[in-house]
C-alpha positions in Angstrom: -245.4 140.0 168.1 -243.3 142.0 170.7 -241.9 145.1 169.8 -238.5 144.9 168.0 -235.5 146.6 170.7 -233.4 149.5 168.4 -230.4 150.9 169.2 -229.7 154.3 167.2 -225.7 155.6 166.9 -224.8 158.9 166.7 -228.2 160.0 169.0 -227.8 163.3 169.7 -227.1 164.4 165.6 -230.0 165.5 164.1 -231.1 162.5 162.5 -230.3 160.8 165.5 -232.7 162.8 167.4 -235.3 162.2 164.3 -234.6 158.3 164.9 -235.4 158.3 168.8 -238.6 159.8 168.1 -239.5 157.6 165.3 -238.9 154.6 167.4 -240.8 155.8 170.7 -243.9 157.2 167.8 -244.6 153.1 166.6 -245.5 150.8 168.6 -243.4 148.1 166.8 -240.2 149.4 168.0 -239.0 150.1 171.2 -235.8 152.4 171.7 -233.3 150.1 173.8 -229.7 151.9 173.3 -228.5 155.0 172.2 -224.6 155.8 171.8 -222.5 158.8 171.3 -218.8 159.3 171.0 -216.6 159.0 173.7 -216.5 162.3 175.4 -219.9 163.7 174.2 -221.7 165.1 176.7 -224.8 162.9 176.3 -222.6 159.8 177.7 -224.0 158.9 181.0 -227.0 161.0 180.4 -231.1 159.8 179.9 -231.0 160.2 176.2 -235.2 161.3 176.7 -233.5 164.0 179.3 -230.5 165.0 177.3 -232.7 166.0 174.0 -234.8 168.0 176.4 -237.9 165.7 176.8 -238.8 163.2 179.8 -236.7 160.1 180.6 -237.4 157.2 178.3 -234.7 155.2 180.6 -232.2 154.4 178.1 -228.9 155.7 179.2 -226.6 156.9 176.4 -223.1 154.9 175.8 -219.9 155.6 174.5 -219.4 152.1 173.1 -222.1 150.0 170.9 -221.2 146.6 172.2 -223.7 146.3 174.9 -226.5 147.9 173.2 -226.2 145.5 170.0 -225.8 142.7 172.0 -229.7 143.6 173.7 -230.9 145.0 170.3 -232.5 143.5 167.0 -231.8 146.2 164.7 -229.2 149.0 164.9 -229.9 152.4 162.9 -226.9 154.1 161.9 -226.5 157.6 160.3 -222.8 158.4 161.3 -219.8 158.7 159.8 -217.8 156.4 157.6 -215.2 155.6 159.9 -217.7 154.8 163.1 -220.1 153.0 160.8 -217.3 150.6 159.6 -216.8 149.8 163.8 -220.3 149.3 163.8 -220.6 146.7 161.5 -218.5 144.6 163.2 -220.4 144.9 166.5 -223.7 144.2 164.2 -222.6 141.2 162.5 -221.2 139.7 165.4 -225.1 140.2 167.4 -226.6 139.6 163.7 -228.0 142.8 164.4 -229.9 144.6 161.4 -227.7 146.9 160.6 -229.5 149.9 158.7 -227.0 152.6 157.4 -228.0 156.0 155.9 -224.4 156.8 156.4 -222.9 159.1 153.7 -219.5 160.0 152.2 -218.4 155.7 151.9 -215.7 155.3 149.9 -215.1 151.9 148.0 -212.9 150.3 151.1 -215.6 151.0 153.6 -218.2 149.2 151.5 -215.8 146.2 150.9 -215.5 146.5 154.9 -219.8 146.7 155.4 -219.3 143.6 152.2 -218.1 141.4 154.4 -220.3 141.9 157.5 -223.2 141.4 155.4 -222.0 137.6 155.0 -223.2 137.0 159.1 -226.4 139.6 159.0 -228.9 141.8 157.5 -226.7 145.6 155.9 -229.1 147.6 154.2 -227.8 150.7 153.2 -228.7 153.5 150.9 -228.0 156.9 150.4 -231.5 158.3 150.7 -234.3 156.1 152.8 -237.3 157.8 151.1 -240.0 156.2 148.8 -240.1 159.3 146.2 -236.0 159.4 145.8 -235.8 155.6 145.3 -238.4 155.8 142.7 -236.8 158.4 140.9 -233.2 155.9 141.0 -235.5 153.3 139.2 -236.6 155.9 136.8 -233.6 156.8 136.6 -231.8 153.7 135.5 -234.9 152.8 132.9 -234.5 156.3 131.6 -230.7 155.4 131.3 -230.6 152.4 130.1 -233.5 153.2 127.1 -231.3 156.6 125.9 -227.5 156.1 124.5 -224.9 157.9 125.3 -225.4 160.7 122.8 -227.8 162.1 125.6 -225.6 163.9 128.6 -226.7 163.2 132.0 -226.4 165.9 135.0 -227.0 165.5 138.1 -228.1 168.4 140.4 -228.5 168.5 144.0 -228.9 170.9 147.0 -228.9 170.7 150.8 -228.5 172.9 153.9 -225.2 174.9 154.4 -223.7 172.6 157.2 -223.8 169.5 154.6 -219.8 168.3 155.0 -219.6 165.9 151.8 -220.4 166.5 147.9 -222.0 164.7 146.1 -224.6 163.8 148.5 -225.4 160.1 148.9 -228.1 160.5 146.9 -226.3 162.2 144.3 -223.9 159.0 143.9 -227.0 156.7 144.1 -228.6 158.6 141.6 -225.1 158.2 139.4 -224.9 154.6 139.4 -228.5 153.9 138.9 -227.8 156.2 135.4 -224.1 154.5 135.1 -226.0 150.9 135.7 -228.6 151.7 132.8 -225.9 152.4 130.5 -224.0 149.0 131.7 -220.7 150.9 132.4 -218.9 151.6 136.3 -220.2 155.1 137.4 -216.2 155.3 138.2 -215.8 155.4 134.2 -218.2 158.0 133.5 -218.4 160.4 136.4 -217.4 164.1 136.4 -217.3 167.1 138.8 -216.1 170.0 140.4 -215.8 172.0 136.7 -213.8 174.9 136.9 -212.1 177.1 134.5 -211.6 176.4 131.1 -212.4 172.5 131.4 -212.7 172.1 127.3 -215.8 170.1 125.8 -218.0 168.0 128.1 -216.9 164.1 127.7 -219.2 162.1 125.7 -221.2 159.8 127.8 -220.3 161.7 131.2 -222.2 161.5 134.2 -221.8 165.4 136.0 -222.3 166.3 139.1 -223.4 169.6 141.2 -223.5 170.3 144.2 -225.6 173.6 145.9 -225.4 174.4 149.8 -227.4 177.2 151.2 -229.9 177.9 154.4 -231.8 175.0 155.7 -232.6 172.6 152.2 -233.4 169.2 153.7 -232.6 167.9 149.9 -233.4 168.0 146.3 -232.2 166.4 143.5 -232.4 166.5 139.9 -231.8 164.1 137.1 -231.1 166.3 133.4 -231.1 163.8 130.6 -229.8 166.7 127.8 -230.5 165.8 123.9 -230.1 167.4 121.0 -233.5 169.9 121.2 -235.0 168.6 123.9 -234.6 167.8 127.9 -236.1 165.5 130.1 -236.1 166.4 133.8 -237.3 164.1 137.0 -236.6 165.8 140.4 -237.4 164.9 144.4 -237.9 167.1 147.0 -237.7 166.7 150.6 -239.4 169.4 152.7 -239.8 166.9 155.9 -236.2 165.7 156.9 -238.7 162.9 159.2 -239.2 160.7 155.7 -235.8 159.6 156.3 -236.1 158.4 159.7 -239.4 156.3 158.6 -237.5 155.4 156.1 -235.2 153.9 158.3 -237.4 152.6 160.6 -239.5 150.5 157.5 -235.8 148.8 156.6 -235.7 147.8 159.9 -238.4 145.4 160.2 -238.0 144.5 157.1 -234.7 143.0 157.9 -236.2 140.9 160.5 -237.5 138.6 158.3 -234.5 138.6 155.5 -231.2 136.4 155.1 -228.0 138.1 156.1 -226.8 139.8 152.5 -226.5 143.3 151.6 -229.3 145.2 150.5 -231.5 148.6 150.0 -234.6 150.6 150.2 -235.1 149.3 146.4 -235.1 145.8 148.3 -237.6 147.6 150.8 -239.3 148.6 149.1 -239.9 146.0 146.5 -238.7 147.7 143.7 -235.9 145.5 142.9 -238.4 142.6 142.0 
């Protein structure tokens, strides 16, 4: 089988960078396109030159539409507002659209809803094995205690992390909302401060911890009456993500167009 043609968004972040080499490091991929924001300086640029390696002859672009229309999958770690763009462009080239993009709100997923009707979305908040076994956990560990047992959530990432909760924090929240068969919307509560008076029965909480270079951890707290129960991930290798990615990517090639994630992946939603 030839190699499946990528296109990565967003190349010259950090997980964009991560991407490019995951892509030229398996030889089931081949890196096809690369696009940056109009005005970056990458745009024009060999995107092998511009990340200070050799060429890899794929010129960065400012706009997506040639690239999807030459690519099978499209990996996408941007920003809510590019990442709704981009779904158009995918859906239109029944791209595989693969989005690791944080910091959706409930509009933007509607939006990424409707492009999964004409191709392959698979999203999630985290692309690692370990954090999407700890969701399933999660939601079994949920769903077997009632809501007499409070549930925190506690995560922590590098200081130049721009949203809170992460991604992973909310995906950890609705796998624990989902268990107990109630809208995380319903239950969820953060940002205490000052006198906030008792915690709400059946809550969901939330922290969030930035400092140094943390690629990512997260905790699940399931607090009872004399006793705890804790199950945490951490990442120490920020490249799990991109492989992550880059699994979901081929995976779609064989899938109906629908909306799905890493669970799906990974077959854990079986």
């Amino acid at each position: 089988m030839s190699a499946i043609p990528i296109t990565v968004t967003g190349a010259s972040g950090r997980m964009g960078r991560m991407l490019i080499e995951a892509i030229n490091a398996d030889p089931a991929t081949v890196l096809v396109g690369a696009t940056e924001r109009p005005g970056h300086d990458w745009i024009g640029r060999d995107v092998g030159e511009a990340m200070g390696g050799a060429l890899l002859g794929v010129i960065t672009e400012d706009d997506l539409l040639g690239p999807a229309a030459r690519s099978r999958a499209i990996l996408d770690f941007t920003s809510p507002a590019a990442t709704r763009a981009h779904a158009t462009l995918a859906a239109q080239a029944r791209c595989v659209h693969v989005i690791g993009t944080t910091g959706l709100e409930d509009d933007d997923i509607a939006h990424l809803n409707a492009a999964a009707r004409h191709a392959v979305i698979v999203r999630a908040g985290n692309m690692s094995l370990g954090v999407n076994l700890l969701t399933q956990m999660t939601r079994q560990i949920a769903r077997a205690l009632d809501a007499d047992w409070d549930i925190e959530i506690v995560e922590m990432h590098h200081n130049r992390k721009v949203d809170a909760p992460s991604g992973t924090a909310l995906m950890l929240g609705e796998a624990a909302a989902e268990g107990r068969g109630v809208p995380l919307a319903e239950l969820r509560e953060s940002g205490r401060d000052g006198i906030t008076g008792p915690r709400a029965h059946g809550a969901i909480g939330f922290a969030a911890l930035r400092g140094g270079d943390v690629v990512g951890e997260h905790e699940v707290i399931f607090a009872g009456m004399g006793e705890r129960i804790s199950i945490k991930h951490i990442a120490s290798d920020r490249g799990i993500f991109a492989r992550g990615a880059l699994k979901a990517a081929i995976w779609g090639q064989d899938q109906k167009p629908g909306a799905y994630d890493m669970l799906d992946v990974l077959g854990l939603n079986r």
